[in-house]
Each structure stands twice: as C-alpha cells, then as structure tokens.
Residue, then its C-alpha position, 0 to 999 in steps of 0.5 A: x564564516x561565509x563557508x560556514x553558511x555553504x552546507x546549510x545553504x546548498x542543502x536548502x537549495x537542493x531539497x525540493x520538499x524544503x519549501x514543499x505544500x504537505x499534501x492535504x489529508x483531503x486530496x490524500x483521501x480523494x485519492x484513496x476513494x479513486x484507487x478503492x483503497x477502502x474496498x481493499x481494505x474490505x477484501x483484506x480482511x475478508x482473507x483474514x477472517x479464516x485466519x482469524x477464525x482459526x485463533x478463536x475456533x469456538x466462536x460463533x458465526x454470529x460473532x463474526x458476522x456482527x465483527x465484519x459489520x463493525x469493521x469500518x474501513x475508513x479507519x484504515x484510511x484514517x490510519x494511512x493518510x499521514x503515510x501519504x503526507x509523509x512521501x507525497x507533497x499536495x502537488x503530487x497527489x494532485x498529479x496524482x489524483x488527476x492521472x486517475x480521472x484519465x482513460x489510463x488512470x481509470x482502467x488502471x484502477x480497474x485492472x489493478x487487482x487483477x494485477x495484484x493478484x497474478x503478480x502475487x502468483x507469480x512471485x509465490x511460483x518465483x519463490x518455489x522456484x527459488x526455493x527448489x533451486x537452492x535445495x538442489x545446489x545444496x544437496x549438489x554441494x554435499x555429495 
C-alpha cells in the first residue's frame, strides 16, 4: 500500500506549478501594455487589410475605414490572457513585468519589432535558400 502512494507523491513533489499562484488576468494585461501587445495587435491588422481587401474587392474605402475604427484591440488581449495563465505562474509575470521596467527591458521592448522584423527577413532569405538548395540536389539526383 505505502508503494501505491510513491508515484501520486513524487509527481506532487517534482511539480513546481503543483501549488503555483495562476498569474492574475491583471499583471497578464500589465505586461501586455508594457511590450505594446495592443499596438501590435493594430499593426497587424493594418498588414491584413490589403488581404482583406482583396476577398471584398468592391467594397468601399468607407467600409474599411469605419472597419478599422471599430477594430478594438483590446479584444485580442482579452483573447490571449488565458494563454499567458495557461504557461505563466503570477510569480513570473511578476518577474516578468519587473524585467521590463529595467534599462534592458525597456530598450528591448523598443527594438523588438525591429527585431521581429529583420528576423522575418532573414527567415523568408533562409527559406529560399533552402528552397533553391533542395531543387538543386533534386535535379542533381535525377540526371
């Protein structure tokens, strides 16, 4: 019977987000505002809606002008709080959150989307390059 209990017990003592606070859906959003999550949530959309604007190509500029008005980003927030509760305990977007109001948080919230951006560039150059790689092996292979 006392080996029954071993498994059950040493899962509860080797699982640190066992006993673990749920970070608060408030120090979720703080963190959200301090990295510009909703600005981004902005700037994406702004790189949909020539997407968009292709799957309705006859509607209206005043369409998507009162569109992107009513575009709140918030909801995205909203939407992706639970996401942060599901992997983040409160302790860490506490530590979180107090990483961002140093120097090096602060200028990192700065330059990330420059970051971003030139990753994504070099990823897109990565993929071609890939991409021609595999061609050419393949058309190697066939002759």
């Amino acid at each position: 019977m006392k080996f029954a209990l071993l498994p059950l017990l040493a899962v509860l003592a080797f699982s640190n987000n066992a006993f673990a606070e749920q970070a608060s859906a408030e120090s979720v959003k703080q963190l959200m505002n301090k990295t510009g999550a909703g600005e981004l949530g902005v700037q994406a959309m702004n790189q949909m809606l020539p997407a968009l604007k292709n799957l309705i190509p006859d509607a209206p500029e005043a369409f998507w002008d009162d569109y992107m008005a009513g575009f709140n980003p918030e909801d995205l927030i909203e939407m992706t709080v639970p996401i942060y509760q599901k992997y983040l305990t409160e302790d860490e977007i506490q530590a979180i959150n107090a990483f961002y109001d140093t120097p090096a948080g602060k200028k990192l919230i700065r330059v990330q989307p420059n970051i971003m951006q030139e990753s994504m560039m070099a990823g897109q150059q990565w993929g071609q390059a890939v991409a021609k790689d595999v061609m050419d092996k393949y058309r190697a292979e066939k002759k």
